[in-house]
C-alpha positions as CSV (number, residue, x, y, z in Angstrom):
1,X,17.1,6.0,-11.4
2,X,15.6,9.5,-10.7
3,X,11.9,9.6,-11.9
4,X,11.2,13.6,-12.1
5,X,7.3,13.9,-10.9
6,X,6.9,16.2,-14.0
7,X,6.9,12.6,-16.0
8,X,4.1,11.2,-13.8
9,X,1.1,10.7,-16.3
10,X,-1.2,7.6,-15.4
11,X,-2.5,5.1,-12.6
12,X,-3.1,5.9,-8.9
13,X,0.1,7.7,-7.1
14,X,0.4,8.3,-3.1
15,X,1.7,11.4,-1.8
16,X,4.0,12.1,0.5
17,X,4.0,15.1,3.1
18,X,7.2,16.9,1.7
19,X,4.9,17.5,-1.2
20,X,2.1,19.1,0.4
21,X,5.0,20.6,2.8
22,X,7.1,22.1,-0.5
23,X,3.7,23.4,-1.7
24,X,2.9,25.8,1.2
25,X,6.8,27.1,2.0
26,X,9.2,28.5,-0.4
27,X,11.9,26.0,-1.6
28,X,13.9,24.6,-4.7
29,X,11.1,22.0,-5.0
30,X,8.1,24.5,-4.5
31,X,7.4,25.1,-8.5
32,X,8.0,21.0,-9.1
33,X,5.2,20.2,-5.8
34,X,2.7,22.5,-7.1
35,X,2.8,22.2,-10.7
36,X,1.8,18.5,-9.6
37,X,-0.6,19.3,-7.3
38,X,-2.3,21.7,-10.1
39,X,-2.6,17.9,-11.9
40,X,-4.2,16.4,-8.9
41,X,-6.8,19.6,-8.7
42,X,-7.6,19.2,-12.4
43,X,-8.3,15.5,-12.0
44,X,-5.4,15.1,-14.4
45,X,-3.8,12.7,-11.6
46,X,-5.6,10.0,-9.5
47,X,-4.1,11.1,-6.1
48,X,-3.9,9.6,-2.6
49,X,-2.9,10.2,0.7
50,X,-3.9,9.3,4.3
51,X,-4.3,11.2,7.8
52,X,-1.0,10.2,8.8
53,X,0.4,12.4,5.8
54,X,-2.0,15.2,7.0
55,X,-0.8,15.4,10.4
56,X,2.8,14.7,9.2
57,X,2.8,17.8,6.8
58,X,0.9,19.6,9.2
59,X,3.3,18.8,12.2
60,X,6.7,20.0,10.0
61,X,4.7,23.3,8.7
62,X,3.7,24.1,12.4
63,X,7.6,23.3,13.6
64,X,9.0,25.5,10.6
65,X,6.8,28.9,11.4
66,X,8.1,28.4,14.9
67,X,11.2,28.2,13.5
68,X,10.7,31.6,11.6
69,X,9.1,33.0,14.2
70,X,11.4,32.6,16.4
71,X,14.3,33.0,14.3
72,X,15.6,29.9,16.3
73,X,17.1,26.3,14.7
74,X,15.8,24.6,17.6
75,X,12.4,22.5,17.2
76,X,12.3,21.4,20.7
77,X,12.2,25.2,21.8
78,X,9.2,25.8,19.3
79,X,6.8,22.9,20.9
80,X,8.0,24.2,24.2
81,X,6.1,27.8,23.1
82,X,3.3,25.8,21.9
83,X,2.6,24.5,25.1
84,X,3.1,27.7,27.2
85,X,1.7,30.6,24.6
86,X,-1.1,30.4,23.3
87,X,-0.8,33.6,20.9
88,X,2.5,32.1,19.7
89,X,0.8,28.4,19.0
90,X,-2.3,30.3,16.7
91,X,0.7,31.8,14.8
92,X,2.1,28.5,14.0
93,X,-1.4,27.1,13.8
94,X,-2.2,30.0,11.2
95,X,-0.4,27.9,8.1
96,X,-2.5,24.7,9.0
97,X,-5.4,26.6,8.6
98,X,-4.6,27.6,5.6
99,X,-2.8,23.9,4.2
100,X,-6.2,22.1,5.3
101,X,-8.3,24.5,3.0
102,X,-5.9,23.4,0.2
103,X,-6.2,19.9,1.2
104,X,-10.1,20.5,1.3
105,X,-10.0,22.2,-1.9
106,X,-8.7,19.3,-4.0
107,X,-11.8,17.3,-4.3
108,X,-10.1,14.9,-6.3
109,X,-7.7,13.9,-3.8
110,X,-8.6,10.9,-2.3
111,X,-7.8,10.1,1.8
112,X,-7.1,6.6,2.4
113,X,-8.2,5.1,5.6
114,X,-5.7,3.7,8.3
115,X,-6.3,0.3,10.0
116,X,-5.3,-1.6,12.6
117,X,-3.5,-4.0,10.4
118,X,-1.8,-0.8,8.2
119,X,-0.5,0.0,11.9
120,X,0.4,-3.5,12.8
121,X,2.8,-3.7,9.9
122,X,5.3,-0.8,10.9
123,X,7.4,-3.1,12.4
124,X,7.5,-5.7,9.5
125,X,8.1,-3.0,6.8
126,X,10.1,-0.7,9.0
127,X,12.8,-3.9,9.2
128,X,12.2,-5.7,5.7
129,X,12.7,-2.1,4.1
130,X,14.7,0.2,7.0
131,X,12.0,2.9,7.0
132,X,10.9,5.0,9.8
133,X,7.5,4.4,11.3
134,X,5.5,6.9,9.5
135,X,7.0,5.8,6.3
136,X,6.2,2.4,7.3
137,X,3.0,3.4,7.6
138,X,2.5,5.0,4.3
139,X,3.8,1.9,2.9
140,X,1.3,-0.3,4.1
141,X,-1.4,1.3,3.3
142,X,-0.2,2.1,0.2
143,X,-0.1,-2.1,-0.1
144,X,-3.6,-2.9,0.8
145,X,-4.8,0.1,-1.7
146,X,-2.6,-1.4,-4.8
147,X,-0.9,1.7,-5.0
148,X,2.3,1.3,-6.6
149,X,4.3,5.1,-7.0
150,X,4.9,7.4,-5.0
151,X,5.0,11.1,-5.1
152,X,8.0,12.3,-2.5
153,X,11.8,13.6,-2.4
154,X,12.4,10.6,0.7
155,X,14.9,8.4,-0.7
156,X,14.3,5.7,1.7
157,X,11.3,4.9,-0.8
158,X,13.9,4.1,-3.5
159,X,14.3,0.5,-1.0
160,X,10.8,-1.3,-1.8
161,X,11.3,-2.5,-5.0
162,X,7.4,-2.7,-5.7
163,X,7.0,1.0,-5.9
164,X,7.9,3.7,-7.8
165,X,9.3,7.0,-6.7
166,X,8.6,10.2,-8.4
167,X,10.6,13.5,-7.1
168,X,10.1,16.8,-7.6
């Protein structure tokens, strides 16, 4: 069952980096990921996220303007510029600046902290649930935090029973 984040109206959600990541480019979920994120800034929403989202949305904006930049489909030819041009990595840098103002700028989104035992469980969750690391991740931290929905378009989330998605 499809939960459209639109619905979303009480109780602590986590958020996912496609939502930050559909905020800052243009696609079919942009007017969805910011109308919620409008919630979050208006304390309408008790929102959470962690670092590991941060740098995850950050990593995928970076690799996209490269993308653009470039006018290439190949990711591994965009970090390969990072490393070698410096002018070309501030242009890709540029829309990080500019997502961790917005992420700054929502005082009433709350980072959750990562611990060793959040990290630890990547390999139980990533095999009770088949999720990637970082979603493992998310997961557990979402666990110890009591956070039971989740604000994303990643359909491996639909897997844990104890949470609840919510798309855009």
């Amino acid at each position: 069952m499809r939960n459209e984040l639109a619905g979303f109206r009480e109780g602590p959600i986590f958020i996912d980096a496609n939502i930050f990541v559909y905020h800052a480019a243009e696609s079919k979920y942009t007017e969805s990921a910011t109308a919620f994120l409008e919630k979050v800034e208006n304390n309408e929403v008790e929102a959470f996220t962690s670092p590991a989202v941060i740098d995850e949305a950050a990593y995928i904006l970076i690799i996209n303007k490269g993308l653009e930049i470039l006018d290439s489909k190949s990711p591994r030819k965009v970090r390969e510029m990072i490393e070698k041009d410096r002018n070309f990595a501030q242009k890709c840098y540029s829309i990080v600046k500019d997502f961790i103002g917005f992420i700054k700028s929502l005082e009433t989104l709350k980072l959750l902290e990562i611990t060793d035992d959040d990290a630890f469980k990547i390999y139980d969750y990533g095999t009770e649930y088949l999720l990637h690391p970082k979603d493992s991740l998310h997961l557990a931290v979402m666990k110890r935090y009591r956070i039971f929905d989740i604000a994303t378009n990643d359909s491996d989330f639909e897997r844990v029973e104890w949470i609840k998605v919510w798309n855009p």
